[in-house]
N, C-alpha and C positions, 0 to 999 in steps of 0.2 A: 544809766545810774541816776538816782534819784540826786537833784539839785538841794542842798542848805534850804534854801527857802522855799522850793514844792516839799520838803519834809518838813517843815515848823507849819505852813499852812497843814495839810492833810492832818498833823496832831493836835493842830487846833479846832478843826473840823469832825474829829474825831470825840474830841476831849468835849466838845456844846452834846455829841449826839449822846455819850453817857451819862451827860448833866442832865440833859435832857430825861434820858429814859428811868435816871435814878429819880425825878422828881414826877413823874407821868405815874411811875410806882406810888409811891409814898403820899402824893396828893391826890392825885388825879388825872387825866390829861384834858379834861374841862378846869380845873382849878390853876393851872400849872401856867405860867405867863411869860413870856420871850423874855420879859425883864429878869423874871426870877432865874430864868436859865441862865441867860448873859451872867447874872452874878455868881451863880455856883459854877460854872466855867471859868469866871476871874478875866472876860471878858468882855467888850461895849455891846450894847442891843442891838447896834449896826451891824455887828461884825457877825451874829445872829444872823440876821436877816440877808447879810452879802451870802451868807452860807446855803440859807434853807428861808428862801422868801417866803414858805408857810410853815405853819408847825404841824402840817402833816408830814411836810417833807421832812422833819426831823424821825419820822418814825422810816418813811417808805424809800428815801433817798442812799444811793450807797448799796443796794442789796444784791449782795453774790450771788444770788441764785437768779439772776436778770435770765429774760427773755432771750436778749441779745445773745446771753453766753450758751443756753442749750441750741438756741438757733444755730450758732455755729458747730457744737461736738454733732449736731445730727445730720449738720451736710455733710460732715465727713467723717460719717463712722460707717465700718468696716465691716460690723454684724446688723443684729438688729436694733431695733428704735429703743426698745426696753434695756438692750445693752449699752446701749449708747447713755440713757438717764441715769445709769447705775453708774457708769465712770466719770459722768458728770458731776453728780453728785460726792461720788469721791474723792475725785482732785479738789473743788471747790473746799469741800471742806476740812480734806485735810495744807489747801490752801489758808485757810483761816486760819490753822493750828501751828505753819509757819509764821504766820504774820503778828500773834500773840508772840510767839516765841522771840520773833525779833524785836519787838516794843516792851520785852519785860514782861507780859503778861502770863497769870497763871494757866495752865494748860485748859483748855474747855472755858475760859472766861466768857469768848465772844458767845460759845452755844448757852451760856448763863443769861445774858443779855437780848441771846432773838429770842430766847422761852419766856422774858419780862414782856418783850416786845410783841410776842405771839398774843403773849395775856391780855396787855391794854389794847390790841385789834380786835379779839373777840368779845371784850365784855364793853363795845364802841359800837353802837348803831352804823355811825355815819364812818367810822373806819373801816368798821366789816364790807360795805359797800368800795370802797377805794381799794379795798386788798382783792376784791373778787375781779376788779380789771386785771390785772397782772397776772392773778391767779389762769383766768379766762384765755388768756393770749399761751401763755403753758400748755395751756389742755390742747390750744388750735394748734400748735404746735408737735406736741408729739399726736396727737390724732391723725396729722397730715403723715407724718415720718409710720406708724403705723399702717396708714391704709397703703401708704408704698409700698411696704413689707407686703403685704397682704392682696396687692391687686386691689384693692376696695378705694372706693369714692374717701374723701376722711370726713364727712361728715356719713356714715355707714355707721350702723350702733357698734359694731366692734371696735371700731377704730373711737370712736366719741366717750363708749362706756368705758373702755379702757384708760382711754387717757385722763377719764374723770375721777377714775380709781386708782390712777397713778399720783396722781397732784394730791387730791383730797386726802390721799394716806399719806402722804411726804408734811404735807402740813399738818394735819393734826398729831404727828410726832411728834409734837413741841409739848403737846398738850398730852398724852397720854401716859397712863403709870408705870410704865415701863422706862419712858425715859428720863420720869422726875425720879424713879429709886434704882437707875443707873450712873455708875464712874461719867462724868461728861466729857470724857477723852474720846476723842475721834473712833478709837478700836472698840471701844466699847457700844458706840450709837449707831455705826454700820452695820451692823449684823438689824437691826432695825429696821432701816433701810432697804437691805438684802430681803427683809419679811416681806416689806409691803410688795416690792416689784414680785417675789414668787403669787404673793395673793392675784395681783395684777396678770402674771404669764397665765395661772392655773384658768384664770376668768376667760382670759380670751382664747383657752385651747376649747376652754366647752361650748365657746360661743360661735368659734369658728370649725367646731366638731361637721362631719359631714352627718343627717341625719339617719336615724336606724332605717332600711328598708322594711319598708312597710309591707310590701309582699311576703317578707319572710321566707 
């Protein structure tokens, strides 16, 4: 059970990171200054910086879809690597949709907040670069859980293209028309989801297809 005071920290922690990204919006995230966050959090610049000693880390710190946590659904999942991301993905975020629900928050808030957050990475030189680590460690990741499935080395283009196609479509969800003129309720942005892994499976069945005999 969570202790009185690891819950007032964690909502205070929480409470810089939307100060943060509502000001990263509206300004900028070049114009936007530890002090100015400290104050729309109602907060000292200390207690900023005790948080997120850069103000990267206000963007990239905290993030449920960690390495760590697919690392572990895919040591011990049951089918395959692709099925494994898809329940990964699920639980995580209909993880999020409890944790709104318990802080009061409107249902889809937080997926309102990574799609601000998606925004100010992509239109950021130097963020684009800091998201593609993380991103990078993903793809090594299920590429390896992949070429297990498959017999294949994980750096094997099926296993590599795959998993390039898996990540790359999971993120640019944030950004696509689909999910800015959808409900942002979890039941709704799954079937989403569920797209890209089938784009993903369809890829690696033709890649892993055995070739036509050429004798005929």
């Amino acid at each position: 059970m969570e202790g009185r005071r690891d819950r007032k920290k964690r909502q205070t922690r929480e409470r810089i990171q939307t100060s943060a990204l509502e000001l990263f919006t509206s300004h900028g995230y070049r114009n936007t200054t530890i002090a100015a966050i400290a104050e729309h959090a109602d907060v000292a610049t200390r207690t900023v910086t005790l948080h997120f000693p850069t103000k990267e880390d206000l963007l990239f710190a905290d993030d449920p879809f960690a390495p760590e946590s697919l690392a572990a659904r895919l040591d011990n999942r049951p089918g395959t690597a692709l099925d494994a991301v898809g329940e990964w993905m699920r639980d995580t975020m209909r993880a999020l949709d409890e944790r709104d629900a318990d802080q009061g928050r409107r249902p889809g808030e937080t997926w309102a907040l990574r799609v601000k957050r998606a925004t100010l990475i992509t239109d950021d030189e130097d963020l684009r670069g800091h998201a593609r680590t993380s991103y990078y460690e993903l793809e090594r990741l299920i590429a390896a859980a992949i070429g297990k499935d498959l017999g294949l080395p994980p750096h094997a283009l099926a296993p590599r293209l795959t998993a390039y196609t898996v990540v790359g479509g999971l993120r640019e969800l944030y950004m696509t028309h689909e999910a800015h003129h959808r409900d942002t309720a979890t039941d709704a942005l799954l079937p989403l989801v569920d797209r890209v892994l089938d784009f993903a499976r369809a890829g690696l069945a033709r890649l892993t297809a055995a070739p036509p005999d050429a004798t005929g």
